[in-house]
N, C-alpha and C positions, 0 to 999 in steps of 0.2 A: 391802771395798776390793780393789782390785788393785795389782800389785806386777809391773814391767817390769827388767826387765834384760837390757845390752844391752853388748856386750862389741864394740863398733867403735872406731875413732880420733875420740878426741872430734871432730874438725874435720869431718867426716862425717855424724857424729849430730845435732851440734847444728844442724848447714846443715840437713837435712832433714827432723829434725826440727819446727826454726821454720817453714818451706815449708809444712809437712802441719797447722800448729795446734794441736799437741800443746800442750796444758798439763798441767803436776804441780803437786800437792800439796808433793810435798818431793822435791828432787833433791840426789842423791849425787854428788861427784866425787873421784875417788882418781887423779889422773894422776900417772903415776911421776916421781917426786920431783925426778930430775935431769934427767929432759928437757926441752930448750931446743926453742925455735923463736923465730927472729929474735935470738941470744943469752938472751934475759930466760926463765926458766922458764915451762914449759909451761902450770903452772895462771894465772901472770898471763893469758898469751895467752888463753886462755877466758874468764876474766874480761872482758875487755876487749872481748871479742864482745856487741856489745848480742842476739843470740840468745838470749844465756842466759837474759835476765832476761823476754822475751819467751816460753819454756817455762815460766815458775812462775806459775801460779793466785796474786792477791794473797792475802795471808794463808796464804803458804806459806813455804818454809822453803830457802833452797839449803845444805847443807852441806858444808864443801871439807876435805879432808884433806887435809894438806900441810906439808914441812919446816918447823921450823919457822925455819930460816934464810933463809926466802922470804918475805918483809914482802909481805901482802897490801894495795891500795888499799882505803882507806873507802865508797869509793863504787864498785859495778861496775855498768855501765849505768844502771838506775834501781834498784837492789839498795842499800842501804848494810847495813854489818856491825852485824848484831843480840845477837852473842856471839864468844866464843874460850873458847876451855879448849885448855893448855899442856898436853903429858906425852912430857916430855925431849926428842927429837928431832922430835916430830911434833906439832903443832896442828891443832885443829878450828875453821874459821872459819863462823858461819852467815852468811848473807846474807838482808834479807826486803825487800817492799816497805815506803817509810818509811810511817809511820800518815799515810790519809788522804789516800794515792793511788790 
């Protein structure tokens, strides 16, 4: 396997990244917890990019760290939430393709 890390402003990565075809396996996102864009916190905004879900290989995995005073939507692009695991202030939300897309 390979293993990419990429230390840009999500809104950057993920625009040219979707452009270039890139698909993963399992993608990581840890955007800092308080930052806003548009008001609503940062990681909704990503979410809400149908980019994202177009970078994950189906049968892959998005993983979001994230306050957990940040109520993630059920559904992100064609993504809906696969799990959560709580620990105190932060949660892990997965996201996957549903079965059978």
């Amino acid at each position: 396997g390979q293993v990419l890390l990429h230390r840009l402003p999500a809104e950057r990565l993920v625009g040219s990244m979707s452009r270039d075809g890139d698909r993963f396996d399992v993608i990581y996102l840890d955007p800092p917890y308080h930052e806003q864009v548009n008001g609503e916190p940062m990681v909704r905004w990503i979410l809400e990019s149908t980019a994202v879900a177009l970078l994950l290989h189906h049968g892959g995995a998005l993983v979001v760290q994230h306050d957990t005073r940040a109520a993630l939507p059920p559904v992100a692009g064609d993504l809906v939430v696969s799990g959560e695991k709580r620990y105190g202030d932060t949660s892990i939300t997965m996201y996957a393709h549903p079965p059978g897309n």
